[in-house]
PQR file of N, CA, C, O and H, with PARSE charges and radii, in Angstrom:
ATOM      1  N   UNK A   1     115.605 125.584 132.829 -0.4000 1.5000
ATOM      2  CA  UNK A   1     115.171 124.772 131.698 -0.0000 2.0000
ATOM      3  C   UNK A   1     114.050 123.821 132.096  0.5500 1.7000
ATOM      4  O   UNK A   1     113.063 123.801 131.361 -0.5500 1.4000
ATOM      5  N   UNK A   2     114.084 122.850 133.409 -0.4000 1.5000
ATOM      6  CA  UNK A   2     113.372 122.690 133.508 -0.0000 2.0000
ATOM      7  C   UNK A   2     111.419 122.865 133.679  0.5500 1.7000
ATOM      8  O   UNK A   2     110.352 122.389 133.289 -0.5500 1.4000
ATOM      9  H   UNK A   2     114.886 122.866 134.006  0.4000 1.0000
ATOM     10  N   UNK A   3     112.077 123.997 134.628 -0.4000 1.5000
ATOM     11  CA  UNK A   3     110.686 125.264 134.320 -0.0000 2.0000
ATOM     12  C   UNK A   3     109.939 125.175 133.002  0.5500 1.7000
ATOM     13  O   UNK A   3     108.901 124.559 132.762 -0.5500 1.4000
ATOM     14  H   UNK A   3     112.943 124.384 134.944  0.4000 1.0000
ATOM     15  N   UNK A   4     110.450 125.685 132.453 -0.4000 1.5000
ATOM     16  CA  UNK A   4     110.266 125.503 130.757 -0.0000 2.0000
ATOM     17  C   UNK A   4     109.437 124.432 130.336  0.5500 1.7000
ATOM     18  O   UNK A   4     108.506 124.652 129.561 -0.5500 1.4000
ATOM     19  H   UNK A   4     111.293 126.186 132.648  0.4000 1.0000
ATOM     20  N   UNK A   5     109.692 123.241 130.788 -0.4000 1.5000
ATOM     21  CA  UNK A   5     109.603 122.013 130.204 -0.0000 2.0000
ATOM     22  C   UNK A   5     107.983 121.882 130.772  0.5500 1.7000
ATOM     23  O   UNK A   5     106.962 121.808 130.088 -0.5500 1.4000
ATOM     24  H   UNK A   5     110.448 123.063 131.417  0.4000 1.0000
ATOM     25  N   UNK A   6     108.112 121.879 132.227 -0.4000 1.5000
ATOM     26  CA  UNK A   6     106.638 122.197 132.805 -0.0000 2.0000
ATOM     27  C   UNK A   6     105.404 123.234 131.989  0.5500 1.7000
ATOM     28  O   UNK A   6     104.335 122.872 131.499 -0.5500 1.4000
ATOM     29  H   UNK A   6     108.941 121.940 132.782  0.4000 1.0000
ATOM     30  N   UNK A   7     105.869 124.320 132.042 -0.4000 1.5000
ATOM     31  CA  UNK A   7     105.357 124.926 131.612 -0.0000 2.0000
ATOM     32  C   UNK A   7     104.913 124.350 129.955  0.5500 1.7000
ATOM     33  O   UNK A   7     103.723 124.083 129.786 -0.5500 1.4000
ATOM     34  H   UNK A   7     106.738 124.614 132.441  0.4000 1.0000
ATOM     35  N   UNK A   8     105.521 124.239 129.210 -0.4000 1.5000
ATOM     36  CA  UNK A   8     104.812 123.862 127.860 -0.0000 2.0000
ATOM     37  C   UNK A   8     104.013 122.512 127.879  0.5500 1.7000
ATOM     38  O   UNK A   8     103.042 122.238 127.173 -0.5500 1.4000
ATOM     39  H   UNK A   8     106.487 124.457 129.347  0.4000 1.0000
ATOM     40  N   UNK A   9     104.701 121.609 128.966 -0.4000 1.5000
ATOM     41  CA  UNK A   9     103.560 120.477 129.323 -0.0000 2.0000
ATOM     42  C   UNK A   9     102.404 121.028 129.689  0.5500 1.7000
ATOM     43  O   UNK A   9     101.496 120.620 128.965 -0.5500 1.4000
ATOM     44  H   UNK A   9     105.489 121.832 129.539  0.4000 1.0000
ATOM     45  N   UNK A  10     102.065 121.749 130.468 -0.4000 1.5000
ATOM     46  CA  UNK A  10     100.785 122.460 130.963 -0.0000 2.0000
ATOM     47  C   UNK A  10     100.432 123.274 130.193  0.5500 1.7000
ATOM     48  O   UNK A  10      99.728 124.030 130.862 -0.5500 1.4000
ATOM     49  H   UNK A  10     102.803 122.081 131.056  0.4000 1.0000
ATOM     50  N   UNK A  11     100.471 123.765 128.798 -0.4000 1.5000
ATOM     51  CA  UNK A  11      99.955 124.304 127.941 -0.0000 2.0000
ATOM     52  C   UNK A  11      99.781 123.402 127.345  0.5500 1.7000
ATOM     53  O   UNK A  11      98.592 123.116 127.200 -0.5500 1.4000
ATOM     54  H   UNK A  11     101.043 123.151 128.255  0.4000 1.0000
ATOM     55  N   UNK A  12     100.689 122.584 126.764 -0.4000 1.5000
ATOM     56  CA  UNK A  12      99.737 121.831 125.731 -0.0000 2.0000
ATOM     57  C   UNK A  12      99.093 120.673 126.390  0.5500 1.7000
ATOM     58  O   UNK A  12      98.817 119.887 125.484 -0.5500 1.4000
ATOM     59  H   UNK A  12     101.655 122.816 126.882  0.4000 1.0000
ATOM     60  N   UNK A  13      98.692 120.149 127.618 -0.4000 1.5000
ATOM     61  CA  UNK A  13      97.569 119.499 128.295 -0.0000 2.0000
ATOM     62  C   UNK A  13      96.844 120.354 128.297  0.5500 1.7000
ATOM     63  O   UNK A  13      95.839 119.847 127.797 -0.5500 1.4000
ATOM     64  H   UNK A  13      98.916 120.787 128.355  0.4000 1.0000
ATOM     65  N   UNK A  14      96.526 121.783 128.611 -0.4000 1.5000
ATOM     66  CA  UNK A  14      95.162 122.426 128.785 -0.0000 2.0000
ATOM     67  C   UNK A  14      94.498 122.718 127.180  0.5500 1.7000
ATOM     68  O   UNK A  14      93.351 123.040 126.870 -0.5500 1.4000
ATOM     69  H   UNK A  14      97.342 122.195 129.017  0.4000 1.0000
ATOM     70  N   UNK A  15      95.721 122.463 126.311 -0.4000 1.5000
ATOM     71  CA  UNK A  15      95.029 122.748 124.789 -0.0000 2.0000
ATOM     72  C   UNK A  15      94.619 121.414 124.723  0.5500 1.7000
ATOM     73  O   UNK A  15      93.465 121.440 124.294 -0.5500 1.4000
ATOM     74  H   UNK A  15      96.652 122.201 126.563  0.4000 1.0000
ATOM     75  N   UNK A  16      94.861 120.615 124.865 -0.4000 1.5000
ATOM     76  CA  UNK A  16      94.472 119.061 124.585 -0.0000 2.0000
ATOM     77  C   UNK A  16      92.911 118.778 125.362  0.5500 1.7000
ATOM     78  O   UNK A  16      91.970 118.060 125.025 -0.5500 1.4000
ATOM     79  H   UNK A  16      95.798 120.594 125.213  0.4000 1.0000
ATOM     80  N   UNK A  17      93.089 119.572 126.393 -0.4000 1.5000
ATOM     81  CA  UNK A  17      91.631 119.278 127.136 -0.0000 2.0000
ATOM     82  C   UNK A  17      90.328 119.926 126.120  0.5500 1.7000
ATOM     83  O   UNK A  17      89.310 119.339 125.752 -0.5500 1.4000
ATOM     84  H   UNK A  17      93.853 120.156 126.667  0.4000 1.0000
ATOM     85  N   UNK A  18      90.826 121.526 125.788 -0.4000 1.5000
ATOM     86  CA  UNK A  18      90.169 122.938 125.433 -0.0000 2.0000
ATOM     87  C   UNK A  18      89.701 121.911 123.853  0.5500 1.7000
ATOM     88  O   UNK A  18      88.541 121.778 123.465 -0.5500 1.4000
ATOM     89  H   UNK A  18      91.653 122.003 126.087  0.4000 1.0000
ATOM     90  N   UNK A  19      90.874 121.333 123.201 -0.4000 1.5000
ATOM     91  CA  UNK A  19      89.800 120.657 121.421 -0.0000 2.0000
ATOM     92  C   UNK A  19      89.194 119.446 122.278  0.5500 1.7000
ATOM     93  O   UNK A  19      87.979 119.580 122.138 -0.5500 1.4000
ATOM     94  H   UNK A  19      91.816 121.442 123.516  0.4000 1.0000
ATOM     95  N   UNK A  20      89.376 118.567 122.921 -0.4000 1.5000
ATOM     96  CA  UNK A  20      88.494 117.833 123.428 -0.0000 2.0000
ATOM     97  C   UNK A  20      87.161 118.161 123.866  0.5500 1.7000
ATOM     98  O   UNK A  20      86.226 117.478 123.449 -0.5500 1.4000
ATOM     99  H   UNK A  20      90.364 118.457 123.034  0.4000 1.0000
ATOM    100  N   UNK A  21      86.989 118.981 124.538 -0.4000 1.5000
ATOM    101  CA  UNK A  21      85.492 119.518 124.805 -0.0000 2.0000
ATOM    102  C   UNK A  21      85.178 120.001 123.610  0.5500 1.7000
ATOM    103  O   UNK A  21      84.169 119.559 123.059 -0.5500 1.4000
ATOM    104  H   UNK A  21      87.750 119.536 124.876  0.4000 1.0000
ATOM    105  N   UNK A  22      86.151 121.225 122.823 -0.4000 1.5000
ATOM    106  CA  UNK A  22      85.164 121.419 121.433 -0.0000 2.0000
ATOM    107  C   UNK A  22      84.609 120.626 120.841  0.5500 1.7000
ATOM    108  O   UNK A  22      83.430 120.660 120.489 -0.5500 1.4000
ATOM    109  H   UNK A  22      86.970 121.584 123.271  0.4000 1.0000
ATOM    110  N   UNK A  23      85.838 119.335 120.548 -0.4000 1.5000
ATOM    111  CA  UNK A  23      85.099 118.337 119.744 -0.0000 2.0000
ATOM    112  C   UNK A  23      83.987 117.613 120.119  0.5500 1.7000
ATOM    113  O   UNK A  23      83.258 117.301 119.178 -0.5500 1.4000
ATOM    114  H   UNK A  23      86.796 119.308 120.835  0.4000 1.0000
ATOM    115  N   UNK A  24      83.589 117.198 121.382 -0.4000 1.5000
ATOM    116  CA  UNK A  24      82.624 116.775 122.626 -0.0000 2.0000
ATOM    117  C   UNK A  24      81.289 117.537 121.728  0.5500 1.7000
ATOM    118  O   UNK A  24      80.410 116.962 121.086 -0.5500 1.4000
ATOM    119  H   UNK A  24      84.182 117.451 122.147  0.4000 1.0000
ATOM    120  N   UNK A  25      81.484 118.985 121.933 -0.4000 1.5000
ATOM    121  CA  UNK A  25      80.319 119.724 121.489 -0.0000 2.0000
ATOM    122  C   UNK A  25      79.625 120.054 120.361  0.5500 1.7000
ATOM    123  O   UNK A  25      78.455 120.409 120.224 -0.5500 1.4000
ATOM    124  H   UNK A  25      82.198 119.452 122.455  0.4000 1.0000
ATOM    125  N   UNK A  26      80.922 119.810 119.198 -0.4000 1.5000
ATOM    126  CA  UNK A  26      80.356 119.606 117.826 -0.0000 2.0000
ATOM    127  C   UNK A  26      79.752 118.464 117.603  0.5500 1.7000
ATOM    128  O   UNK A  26      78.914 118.481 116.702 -0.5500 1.4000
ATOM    129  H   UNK A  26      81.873 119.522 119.310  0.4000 1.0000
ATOM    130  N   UNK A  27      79.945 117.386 118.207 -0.4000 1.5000
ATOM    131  CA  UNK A  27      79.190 116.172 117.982 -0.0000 2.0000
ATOM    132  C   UNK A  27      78.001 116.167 118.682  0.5500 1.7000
ATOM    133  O   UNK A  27      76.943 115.743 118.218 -0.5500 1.4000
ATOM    134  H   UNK A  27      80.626 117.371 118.939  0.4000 1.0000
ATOM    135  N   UNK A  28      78.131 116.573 119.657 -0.4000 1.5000
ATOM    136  CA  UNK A  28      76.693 116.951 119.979 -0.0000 2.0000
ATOM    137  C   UNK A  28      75.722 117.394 119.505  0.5500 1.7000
ATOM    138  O   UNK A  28      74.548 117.155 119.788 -0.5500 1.4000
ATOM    139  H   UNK A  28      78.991 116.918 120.034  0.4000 1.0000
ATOM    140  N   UNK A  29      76.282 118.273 118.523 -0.4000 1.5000
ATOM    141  CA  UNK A  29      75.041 119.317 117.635 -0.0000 2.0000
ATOM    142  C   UNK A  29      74.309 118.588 117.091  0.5500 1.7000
ATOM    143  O   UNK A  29      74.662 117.420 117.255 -0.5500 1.4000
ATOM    144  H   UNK A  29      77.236 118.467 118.293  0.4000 1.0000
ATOM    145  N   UNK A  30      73.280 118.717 116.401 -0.4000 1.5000
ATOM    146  CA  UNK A  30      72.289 118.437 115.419 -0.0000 2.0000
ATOM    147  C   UNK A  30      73.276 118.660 114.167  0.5500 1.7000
ATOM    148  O   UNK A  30      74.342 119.272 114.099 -0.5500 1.4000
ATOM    149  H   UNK A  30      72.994 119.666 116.269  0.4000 1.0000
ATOM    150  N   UNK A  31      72.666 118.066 113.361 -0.4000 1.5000
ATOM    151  CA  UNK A  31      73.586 118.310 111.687 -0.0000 2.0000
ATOM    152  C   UNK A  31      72.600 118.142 111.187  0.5500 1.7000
ATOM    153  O   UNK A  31      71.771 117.266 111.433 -0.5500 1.4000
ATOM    154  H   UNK A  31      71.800 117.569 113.417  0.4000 1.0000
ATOM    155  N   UNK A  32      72.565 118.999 110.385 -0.4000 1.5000
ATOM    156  CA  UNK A  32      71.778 119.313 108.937 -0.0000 2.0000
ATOM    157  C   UNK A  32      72.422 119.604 108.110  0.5500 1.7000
ATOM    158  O   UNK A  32      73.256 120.508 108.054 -0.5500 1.4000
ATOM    159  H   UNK A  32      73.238 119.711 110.185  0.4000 1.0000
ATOM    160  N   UNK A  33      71.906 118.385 106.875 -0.4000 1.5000
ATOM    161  CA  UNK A  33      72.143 118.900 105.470 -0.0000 2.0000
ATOM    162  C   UNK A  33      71.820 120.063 105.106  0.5500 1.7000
ATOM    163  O   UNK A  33      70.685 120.467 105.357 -0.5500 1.4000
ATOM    164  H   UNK A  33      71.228 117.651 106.921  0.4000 1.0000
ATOM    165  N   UNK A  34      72.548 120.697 104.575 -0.4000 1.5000
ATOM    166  CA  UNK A  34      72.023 122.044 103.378 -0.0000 2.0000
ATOM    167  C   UNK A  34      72.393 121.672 101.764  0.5500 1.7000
ATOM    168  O   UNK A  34      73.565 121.675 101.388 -0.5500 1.4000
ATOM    169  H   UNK A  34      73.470 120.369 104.372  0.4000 1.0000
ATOM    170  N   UNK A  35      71.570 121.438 101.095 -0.4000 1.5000
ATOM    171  CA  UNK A  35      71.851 120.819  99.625 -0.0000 2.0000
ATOM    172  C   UNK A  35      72.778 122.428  98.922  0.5500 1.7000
ATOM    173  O   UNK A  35      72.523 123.566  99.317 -0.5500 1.4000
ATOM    174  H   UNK A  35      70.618 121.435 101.401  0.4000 1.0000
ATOM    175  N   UNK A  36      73.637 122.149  98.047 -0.4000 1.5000
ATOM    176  CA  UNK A  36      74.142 123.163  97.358 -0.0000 2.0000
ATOM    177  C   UNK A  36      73.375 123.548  96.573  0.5500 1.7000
ATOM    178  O   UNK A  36      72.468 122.791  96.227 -0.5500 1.4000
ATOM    179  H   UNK A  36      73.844 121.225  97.726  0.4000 1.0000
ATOM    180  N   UNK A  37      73.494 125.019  95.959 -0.4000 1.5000
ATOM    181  CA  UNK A  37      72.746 125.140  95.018 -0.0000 2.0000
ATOM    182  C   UNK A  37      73.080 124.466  93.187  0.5500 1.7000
ATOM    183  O   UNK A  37      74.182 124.031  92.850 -0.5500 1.4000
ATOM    184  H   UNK A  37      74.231 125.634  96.241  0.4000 1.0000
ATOM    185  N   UNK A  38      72.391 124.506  92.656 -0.4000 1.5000
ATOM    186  CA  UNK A  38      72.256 123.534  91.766 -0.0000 2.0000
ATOM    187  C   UNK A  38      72.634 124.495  90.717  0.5500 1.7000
ATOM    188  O   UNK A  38      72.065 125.581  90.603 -0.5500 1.4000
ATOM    189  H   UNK A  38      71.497 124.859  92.930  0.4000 1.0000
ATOM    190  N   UNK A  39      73.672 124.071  89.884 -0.4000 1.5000
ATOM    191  CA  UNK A  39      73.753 124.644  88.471 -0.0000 2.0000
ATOM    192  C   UNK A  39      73.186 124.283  87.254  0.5500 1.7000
ATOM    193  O   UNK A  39      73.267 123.195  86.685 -0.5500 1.4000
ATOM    194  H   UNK A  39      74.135 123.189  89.977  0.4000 1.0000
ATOM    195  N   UNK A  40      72.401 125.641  86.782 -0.4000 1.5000
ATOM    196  CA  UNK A  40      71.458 125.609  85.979 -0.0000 2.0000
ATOM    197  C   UNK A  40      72.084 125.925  84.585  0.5500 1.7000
ATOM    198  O   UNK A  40      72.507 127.081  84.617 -0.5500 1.4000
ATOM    199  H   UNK A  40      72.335 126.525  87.244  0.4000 1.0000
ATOM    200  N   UNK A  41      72.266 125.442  83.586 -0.4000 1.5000
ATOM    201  CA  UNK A  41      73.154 126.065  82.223 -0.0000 2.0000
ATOM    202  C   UNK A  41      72.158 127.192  81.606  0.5500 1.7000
ATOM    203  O   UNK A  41      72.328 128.297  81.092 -0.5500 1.4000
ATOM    204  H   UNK A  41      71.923 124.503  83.560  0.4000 1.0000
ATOM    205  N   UNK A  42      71.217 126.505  81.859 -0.4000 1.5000
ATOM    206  CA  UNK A  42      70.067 127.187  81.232 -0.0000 2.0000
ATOM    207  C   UNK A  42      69.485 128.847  81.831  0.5500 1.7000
ATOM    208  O   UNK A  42      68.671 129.687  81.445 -0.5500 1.4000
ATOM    209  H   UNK A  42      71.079 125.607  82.277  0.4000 1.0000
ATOM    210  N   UNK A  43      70.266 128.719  82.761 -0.4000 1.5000
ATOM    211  CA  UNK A  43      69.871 130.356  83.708 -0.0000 2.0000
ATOM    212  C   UNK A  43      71.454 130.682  83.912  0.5500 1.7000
ATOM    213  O   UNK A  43      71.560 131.553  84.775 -0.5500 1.4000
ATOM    214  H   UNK A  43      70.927 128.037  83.074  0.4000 1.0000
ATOM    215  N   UNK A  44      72.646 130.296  83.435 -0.4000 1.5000
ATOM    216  CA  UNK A  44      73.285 130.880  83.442 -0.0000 2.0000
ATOM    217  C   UNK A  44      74.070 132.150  82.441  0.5500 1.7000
ATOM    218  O   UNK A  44      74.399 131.855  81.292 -0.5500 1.4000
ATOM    219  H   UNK A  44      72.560 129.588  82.734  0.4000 1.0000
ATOM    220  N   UNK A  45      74.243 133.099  82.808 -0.4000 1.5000
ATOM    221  CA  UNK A  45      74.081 134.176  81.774 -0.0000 2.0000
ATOM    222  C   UNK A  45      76.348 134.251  80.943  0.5500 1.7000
ATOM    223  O   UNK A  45      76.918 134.826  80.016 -0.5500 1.4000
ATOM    224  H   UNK A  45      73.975 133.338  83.741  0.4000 1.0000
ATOM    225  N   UNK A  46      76.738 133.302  82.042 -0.4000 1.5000
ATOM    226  CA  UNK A  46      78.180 133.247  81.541 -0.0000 2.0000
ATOM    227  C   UNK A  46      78.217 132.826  80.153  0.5500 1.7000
ATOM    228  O   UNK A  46      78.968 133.447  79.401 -0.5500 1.4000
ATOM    229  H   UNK A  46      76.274 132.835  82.795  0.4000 1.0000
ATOM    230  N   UNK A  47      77.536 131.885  79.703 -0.4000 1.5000
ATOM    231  CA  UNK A  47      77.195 131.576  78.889 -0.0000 2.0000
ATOM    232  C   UNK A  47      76.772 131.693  77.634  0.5500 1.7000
ATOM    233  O   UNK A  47      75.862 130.971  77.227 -0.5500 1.4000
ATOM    234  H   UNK A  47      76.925 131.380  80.314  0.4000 1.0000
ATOM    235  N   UNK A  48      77.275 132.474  76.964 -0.4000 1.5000
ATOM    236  CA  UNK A  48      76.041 133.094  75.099 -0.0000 2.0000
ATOM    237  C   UNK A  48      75.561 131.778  74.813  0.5500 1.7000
ATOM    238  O   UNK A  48      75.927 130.607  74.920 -0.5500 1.4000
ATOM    239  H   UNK A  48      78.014 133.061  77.294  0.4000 1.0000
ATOM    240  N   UNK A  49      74.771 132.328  74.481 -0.4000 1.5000
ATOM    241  CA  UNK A  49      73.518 131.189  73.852 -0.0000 2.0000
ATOM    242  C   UNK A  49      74.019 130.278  72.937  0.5500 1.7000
ATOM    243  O   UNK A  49      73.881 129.058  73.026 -0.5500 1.4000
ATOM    244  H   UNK A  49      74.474 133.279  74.394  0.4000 1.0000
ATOM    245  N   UNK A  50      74.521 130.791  72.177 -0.4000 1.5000
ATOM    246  CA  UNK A  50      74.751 130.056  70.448 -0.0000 2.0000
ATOM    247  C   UNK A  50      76.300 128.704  71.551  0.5500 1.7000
ATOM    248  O   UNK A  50      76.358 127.516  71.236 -0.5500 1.4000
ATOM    249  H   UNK A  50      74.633 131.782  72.104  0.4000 1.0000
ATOM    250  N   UNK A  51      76.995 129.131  72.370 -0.4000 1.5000
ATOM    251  CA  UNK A  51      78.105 128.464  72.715 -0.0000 2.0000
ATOM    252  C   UNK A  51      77.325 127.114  73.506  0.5500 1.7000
ATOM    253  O   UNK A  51      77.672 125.933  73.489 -0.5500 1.4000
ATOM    254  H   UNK A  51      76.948 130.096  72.626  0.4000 1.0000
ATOM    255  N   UNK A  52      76.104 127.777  74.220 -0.4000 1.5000
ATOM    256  CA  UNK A  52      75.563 126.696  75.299 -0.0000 2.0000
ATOM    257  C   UNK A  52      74.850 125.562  74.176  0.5500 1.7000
ATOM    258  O   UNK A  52      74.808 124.351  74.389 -0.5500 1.4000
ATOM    259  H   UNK A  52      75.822 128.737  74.233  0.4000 1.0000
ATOM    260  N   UNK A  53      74.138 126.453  72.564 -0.4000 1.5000
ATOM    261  CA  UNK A  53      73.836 124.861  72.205 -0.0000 2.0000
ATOM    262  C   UNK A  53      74.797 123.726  71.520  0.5500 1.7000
ATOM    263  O   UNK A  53      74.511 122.584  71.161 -0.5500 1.4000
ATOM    264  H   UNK A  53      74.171 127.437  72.391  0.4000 1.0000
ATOM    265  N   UNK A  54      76.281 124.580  71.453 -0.4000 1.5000
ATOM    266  CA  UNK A  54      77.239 123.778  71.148 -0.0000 2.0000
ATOM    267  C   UNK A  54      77.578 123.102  72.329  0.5500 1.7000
ATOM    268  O   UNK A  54      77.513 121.898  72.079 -0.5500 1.4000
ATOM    269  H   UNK A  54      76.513 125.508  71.744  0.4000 1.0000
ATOM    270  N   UNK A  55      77.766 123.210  72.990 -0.4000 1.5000
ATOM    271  CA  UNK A  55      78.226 122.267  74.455 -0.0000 2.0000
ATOM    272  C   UNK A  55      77.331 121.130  74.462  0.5500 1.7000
ATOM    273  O   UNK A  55      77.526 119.955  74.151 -0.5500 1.4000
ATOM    274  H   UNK A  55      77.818 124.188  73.193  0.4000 1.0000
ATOM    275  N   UNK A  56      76.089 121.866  74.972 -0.4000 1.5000
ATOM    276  CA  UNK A  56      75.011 121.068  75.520 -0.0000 2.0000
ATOM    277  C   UNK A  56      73.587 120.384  74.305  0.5500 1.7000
ATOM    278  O   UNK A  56      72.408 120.175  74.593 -0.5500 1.4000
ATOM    279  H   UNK A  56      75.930 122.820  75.224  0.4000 1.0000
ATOM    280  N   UNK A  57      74.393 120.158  72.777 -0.4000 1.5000
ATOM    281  CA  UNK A  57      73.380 119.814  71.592 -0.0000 2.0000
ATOM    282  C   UNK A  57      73.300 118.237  72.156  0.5500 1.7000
ATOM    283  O   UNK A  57      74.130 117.683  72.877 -0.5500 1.4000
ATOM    284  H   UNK A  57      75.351 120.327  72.543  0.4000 1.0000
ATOM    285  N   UNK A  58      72.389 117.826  71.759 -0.4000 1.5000
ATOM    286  CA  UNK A  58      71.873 116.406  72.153 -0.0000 2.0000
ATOM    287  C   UNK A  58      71.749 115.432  70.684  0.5500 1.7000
ATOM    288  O   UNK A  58      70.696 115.254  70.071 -0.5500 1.4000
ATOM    289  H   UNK A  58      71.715 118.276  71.173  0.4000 1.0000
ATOM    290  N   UNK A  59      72.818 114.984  70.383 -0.4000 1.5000
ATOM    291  CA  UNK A  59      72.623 114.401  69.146 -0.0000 2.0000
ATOM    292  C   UNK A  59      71.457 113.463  68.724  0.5500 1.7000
ATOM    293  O   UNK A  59      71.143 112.520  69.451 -0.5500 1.4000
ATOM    294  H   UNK A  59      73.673 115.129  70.880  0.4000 1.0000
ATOM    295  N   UNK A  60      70.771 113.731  67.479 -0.4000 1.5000
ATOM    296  CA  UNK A  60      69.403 112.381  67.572 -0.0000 2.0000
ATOM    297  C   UNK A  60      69.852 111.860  66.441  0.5500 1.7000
ATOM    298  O   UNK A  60      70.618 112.223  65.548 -0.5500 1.4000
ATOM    299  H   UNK A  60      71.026 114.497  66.889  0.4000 1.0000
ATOM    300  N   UNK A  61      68.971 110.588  66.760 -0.4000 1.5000
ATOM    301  CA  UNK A  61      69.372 109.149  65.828 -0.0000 2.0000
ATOM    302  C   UNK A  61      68.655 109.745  64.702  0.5500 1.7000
ATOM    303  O   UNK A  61      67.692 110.509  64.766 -0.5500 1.4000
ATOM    304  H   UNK A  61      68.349 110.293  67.485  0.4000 1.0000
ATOM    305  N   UNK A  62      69.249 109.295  63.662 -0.4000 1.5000
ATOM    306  CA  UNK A  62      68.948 109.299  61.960 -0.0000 2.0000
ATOM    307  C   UNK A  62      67.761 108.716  61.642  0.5500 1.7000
ATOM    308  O   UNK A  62      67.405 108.642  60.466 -0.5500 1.4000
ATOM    309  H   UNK A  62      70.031 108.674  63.611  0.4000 1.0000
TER
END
């Protein structure tokens, strides 16, 4: 049993080391934004026409 006990200590210290360096190295990276792409109502084809100017009608003053 004891055995045992060693043994999973020394696995999970060498996993503890193994995300430590990953994490080490992701921070390291460069990061760049990538903007999402942008939803367009107007280019979307899910959409029938006659429904999009009910959604999206723009009421004007009287």
């Amino acid at each position: 049993m004891l055995h045992l006990n060693n043994c999973l200590t020394t696995i999970s210290g060498i996993s503890l080391v193994l995300q430590l360096i990953e994490e080490r190295e992701r921070e390291d990276a460069p990061r760049k934004y990538i903007r999402a792409p942008r939803w367009e109502p107007w280019n979307d084809d899910r959409i029938p026409c006659i429904r999009f100017g009910e959604i999206f009608l723009l009421s004007t003053p009287l």
